[in-house]
C-alpha positions in Angstrom: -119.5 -62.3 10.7 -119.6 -59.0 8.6 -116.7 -56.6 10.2 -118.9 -54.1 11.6 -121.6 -56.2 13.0 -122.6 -54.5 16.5 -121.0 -51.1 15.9 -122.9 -48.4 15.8 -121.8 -45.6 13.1 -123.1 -42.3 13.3 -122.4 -40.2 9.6 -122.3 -36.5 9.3 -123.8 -35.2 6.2 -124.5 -38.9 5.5 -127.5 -38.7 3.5 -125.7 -38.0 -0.1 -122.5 -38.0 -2.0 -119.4 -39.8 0.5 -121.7 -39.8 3.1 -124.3 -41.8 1.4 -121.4 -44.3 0.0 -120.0 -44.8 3.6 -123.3 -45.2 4.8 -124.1 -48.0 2.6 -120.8 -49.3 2.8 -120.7 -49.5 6.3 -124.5 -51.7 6.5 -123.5 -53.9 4.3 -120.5 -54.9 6.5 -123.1 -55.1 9.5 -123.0 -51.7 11.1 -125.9 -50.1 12.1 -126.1 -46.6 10.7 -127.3 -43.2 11.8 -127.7 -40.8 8.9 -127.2 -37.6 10.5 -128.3 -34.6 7.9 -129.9 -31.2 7.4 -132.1 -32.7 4.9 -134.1 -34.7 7.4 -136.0 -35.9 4.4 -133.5 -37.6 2.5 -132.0 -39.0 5.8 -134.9 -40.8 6.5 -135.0 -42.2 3.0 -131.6 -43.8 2.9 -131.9 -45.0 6.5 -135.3 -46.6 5.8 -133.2 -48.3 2.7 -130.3 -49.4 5.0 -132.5 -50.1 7.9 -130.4 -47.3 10.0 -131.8 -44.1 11.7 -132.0 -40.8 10.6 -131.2 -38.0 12.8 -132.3 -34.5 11.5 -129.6 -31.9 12.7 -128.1 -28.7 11.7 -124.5 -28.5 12.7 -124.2 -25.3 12.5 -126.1 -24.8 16.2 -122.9 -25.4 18.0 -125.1 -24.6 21.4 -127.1 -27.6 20.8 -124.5 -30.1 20.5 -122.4 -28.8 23.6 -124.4 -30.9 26.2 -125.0 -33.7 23.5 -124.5 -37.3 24.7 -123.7 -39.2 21.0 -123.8 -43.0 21.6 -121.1 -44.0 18.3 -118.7 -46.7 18.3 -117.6 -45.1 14.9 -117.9 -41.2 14.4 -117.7 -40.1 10.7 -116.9 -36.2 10.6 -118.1 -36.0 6.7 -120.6 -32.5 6.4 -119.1 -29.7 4.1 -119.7 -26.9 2.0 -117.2 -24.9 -0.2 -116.8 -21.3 -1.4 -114.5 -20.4 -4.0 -113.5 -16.8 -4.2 -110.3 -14.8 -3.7 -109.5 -13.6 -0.1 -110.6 -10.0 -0.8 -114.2 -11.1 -2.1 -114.9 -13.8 0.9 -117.6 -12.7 2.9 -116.4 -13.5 6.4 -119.3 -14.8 7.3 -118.5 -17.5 4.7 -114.9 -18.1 6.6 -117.1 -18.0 9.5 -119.8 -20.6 8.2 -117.2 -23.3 6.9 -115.6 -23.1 10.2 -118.2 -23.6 12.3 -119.4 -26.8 10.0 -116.0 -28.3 9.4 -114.2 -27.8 12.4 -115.7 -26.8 15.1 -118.9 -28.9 14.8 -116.4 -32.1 14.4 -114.5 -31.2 17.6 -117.9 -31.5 19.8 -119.1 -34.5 17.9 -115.8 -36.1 19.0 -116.1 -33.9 22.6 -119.8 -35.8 22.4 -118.9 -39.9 21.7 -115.7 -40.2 23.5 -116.9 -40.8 27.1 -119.0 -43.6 25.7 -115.9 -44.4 23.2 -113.7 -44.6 26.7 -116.0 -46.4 28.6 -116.3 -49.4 25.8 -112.8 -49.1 25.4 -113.5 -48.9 21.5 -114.2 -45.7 19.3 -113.0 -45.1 15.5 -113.3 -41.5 14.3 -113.2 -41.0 10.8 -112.9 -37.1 9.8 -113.4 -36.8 6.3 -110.2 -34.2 5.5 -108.9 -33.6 1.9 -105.8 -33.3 -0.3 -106.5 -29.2 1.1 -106.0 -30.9 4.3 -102.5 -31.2 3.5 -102.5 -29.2 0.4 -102.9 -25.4 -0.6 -104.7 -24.0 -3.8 -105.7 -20.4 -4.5 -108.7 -19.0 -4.0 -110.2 -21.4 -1.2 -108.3 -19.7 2.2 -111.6 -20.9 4.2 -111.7 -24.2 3.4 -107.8 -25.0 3.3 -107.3 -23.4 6.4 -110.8 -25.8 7.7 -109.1 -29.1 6.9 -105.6 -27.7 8.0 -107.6 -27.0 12.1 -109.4 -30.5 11.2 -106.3 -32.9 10.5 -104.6 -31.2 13.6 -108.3 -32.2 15.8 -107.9 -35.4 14.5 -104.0 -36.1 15.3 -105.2 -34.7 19.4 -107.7 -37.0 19.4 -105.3 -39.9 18.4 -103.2 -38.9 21.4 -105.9 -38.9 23.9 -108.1 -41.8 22.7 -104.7 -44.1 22.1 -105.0 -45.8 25.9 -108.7 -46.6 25.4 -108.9 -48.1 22.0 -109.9 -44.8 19.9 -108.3 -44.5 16.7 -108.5 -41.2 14.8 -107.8 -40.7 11.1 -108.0 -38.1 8.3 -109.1 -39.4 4.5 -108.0 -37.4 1.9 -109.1 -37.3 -1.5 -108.9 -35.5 -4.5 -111.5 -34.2 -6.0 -114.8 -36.2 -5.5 -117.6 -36.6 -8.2 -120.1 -35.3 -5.8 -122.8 -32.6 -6.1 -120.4 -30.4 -3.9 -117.8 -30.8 -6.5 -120.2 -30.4 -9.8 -121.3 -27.0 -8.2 -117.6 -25.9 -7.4 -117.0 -26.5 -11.5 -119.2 -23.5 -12.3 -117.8 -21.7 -9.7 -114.5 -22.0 -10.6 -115.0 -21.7 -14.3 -116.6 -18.2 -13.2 -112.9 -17.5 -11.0 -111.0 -18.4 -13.6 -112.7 -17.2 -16.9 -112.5 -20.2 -18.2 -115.1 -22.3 -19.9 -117.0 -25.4 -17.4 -115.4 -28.2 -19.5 -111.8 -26.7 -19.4 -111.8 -27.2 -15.5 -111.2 -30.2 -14.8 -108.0 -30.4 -17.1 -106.6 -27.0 -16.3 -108.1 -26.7 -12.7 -109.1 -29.8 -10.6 -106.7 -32.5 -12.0 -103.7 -30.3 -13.3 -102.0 -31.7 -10.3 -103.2 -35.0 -9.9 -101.6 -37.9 -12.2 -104.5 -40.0 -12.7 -106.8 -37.7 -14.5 -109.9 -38.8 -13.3 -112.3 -38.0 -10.2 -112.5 -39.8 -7.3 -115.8 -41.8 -6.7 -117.8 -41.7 -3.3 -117.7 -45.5 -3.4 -113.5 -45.8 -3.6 -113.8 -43.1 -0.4 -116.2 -45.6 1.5 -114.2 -48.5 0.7 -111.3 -46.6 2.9 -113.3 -45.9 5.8 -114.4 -48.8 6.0 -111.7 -50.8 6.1 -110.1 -47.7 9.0 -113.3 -48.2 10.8 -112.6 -52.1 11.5 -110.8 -54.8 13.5 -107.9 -54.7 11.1 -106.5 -51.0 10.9 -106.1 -51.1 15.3 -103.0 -49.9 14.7 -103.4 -47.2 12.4 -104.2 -43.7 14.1 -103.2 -39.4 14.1 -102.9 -40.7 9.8 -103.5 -39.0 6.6 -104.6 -41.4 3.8 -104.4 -39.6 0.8 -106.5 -41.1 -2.5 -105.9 -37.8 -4.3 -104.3 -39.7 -7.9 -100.7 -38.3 -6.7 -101.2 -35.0 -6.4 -99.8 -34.9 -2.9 -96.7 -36.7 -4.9 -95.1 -33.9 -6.0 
C-alpha cells in the first residue's frame, strides 16, 4: 500500500510550480488530491491528470473561508506572491495583500480542517515557509515578516493538534525554480541595477553553498515524506533545503 492511500490532501496554490510537484507527488503515493487555485482552469487540468478535484478559490476573500468546513487529512498551506522593493516604495496595500494570502488565509484553512483533523484523530499540516521564514534579506519586509507570522501559526498549531494526532511543519527552501522565482529575477535585477544573469550569483545564491536552485520536485519529496506514517513524531519543525544558507 502506497503511504498516502485514503488521505485526503487539499493543496493551496496547487495547480503550478511546488504546488503542482506536491500534488503529483502526493497521488502517486495514493492520496487523493484537491487542487485548490485562483486559476480554476489549470486546477481542473492537473486534477483531471491526477484524478483529484479542483476547487476554484481566491484566498484573498477571508469572509468566505471563516464559516468554511474543509474536509483534509493533510492541509498544504503553499499560495504566494512576492514584491520586491525597499520599505519606503511598498505600497501597503502590497504588505497588506501578502498578508492576507500568506498568513492569514493559512490560519483559517487550518481554523477550517482541524475539527475534522480532531475528530479522526489524524491531520498533517504542511505550511510551505521559506529560508525568509527564518531568515532576513533586504528589500522584502512584507514577505519576511509573512513567513516570520507563518512559522510561529505553524509551531501553535503543533501545540494544540499534539493530543489528537495533528502534526504541523514549516518547509523551507531556498530559492525555488518556479515562475514566482523567474519573475522576482527581473525584479531584483531592476532593485539592484544589476544585469538579470548577474542575480543569481550576486543575489539569490550569494548565501547559499550549493549554487544551484532548488527544484519543485526535491520540495515535494519533503512533504511527502512529513505528510506520512513515518514523520508521527516530527511537529512545531523547520526543514530547511535552502543549500546551507541558514548554515552560517
Amino acid at each position: 500500500m502506497s503511504t498516502l492511500t485514503g488521505r485526503r490532501a487539499v493543496i493551496t496554490g496547487g495547480a503550478a510550480g511546488i504546488g503542482a510537484a506536491i500534488a503529483r507527488a502526493f497521488a502517486a503515493e495514493g492520496a487523493q488530491v484537491v487542487i485548490a487555485d485562483l486559476d480554476g482552469e489549470a486546477a481542473q487540468t492537473l486534477a483531471t491528470e491526477l484524478g483529484g478535484e479542483a476547487w476554484q478559490v481566491d484566498l484573498m476573500d477571508t469572509a468566505a473561508l471563516e464559516d468554511l468546513d474543509l474536509r483534509a487529512d493533510i492541509l498544504v498551506n503553499n499560495a504566494g506572491i512576492q514584491r520586491v522593493a525597499p520599505i519606503t516604495e511598498l505600497e501597503p496595500e502590497m504588505w497588506r495583500k501578502i498578508h492576507t494570502l500568506m498568513l492569514e488565509a493559512p490560519f483559517l484553512l487550518v481554523r477550517a480542517a482541524m475539527p475534522g483533523m480532531i475528530e479522526r484523530g489524524f491531520g498533517r499540516v504542511l505550511n510551505l515557509s521559506s529560508v525568509h521564514g527564518i531568515r532576513a534579506s533586504a528589500f522584502k519586509s512584507a514577505y519576511v515578516a509573512a513567513k516570520h507570522g507563518l512559522e510561529g501559526l505553524s509551531k501553535v498549531t503543533a501545540l494544540e493538534g499534539a493530543e489528537h494526532g495533528i502534526t504541523s511543519n514549516c518547509l523551507n527552501p531556498g530559492y525555488v525554480r518556479t515562475a514566482l522565482v523567474e519573475k522576482q529575477i527581473a525584479d531584483q535585477a531592476a532593485t539592484h541595477g544589476i544585469g538579470e544573469d548577474e542575480v543569481l550569483e550576486k543575489v539569490m545564491l550569494t548565501e547559499a553553498a550549493i549554487k544551484r536552485l532548488v527544484t519543485p520536485e526535491e520540495v515535494a519529496s519533503l512533504a511527502t515524506w512529513l505528510a506520512g506514517p513515518h514523520a508521527g513524531m516530527v511537529t512545531g519543525a523547520s526543514y530547511t533545503m535552502d543549500g546551507g544558507w541558514s548554515a552560517r
